[in-house]
C-alpha positions as CSV (number, residue, x, y, z in Angstrom):
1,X,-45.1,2.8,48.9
2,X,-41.8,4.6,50.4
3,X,-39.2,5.6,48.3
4,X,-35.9,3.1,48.7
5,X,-33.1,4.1,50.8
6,X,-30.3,5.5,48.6
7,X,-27.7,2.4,50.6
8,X,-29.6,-0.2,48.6
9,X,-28.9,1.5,45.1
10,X,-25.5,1.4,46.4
11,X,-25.2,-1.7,47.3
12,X,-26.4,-3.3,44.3
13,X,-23.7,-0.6,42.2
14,X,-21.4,-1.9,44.3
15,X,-22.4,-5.9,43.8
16,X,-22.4,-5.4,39.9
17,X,-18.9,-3.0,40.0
18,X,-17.6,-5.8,42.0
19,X,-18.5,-8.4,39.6
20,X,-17.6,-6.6,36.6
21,X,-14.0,-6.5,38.2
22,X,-13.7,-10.0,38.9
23,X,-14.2,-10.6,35.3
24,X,-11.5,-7.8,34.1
25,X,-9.3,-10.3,36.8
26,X,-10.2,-13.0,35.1
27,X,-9.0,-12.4,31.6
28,X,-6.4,-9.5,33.1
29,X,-4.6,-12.9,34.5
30,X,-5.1,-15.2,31.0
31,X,-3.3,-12.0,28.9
32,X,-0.5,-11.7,30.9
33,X,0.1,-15.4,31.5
34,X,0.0,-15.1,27.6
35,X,2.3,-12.6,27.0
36,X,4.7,-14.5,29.9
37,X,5.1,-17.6,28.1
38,X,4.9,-16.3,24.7
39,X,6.8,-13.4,24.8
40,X,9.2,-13.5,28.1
41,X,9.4,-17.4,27.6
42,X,8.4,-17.7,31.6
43,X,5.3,-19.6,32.8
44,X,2.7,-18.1,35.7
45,X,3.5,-14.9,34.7
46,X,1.3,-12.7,36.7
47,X,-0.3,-9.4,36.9
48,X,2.2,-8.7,39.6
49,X,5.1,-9.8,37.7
50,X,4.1,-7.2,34.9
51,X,3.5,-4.7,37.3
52,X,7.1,-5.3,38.7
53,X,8.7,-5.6,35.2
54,X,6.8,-2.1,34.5
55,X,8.1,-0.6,37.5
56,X,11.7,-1.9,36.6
57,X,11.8,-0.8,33.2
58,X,10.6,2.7,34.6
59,X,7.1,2.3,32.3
60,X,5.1,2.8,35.9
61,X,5.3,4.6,39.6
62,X,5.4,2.3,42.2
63,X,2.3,2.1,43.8
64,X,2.3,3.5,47.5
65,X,1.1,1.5,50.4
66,X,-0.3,2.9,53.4
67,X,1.2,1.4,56.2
């Protein structure tokens, strides 16, 4: 039996990183729709309004875009 090619180990890291992410989205999204309403008094709150809030406040860098 040959030995796997090193792409498929990647692509299954890759499937299970991805995965794993989608989850950290998932409940990333629920927190800060959370703290929005229950904190700021604002509904839809999002990841990117937090990150924009951050950046106001001068918590964060602004993220650079390529481009």
């Amino acid at each position: 039996m040959t030995e796997e090619p090193k792409v498929f180990a990647m692509l299954r890291e890759y499937d299970e990183s991805k995965s794993k992410l989608r989850a950290l989205e998932e409940e990333l999204n629920k927190e800060c729709a959370a703290y929005g309403r229950d904190v700021l008094g604002l509904w839809g709150f999002s990841p990117n309004h937090l990150r924009q809030r951050l950046y106001a406040l001068g918590l964060t860098k602004k993220e650079q875009t390529n481009g």
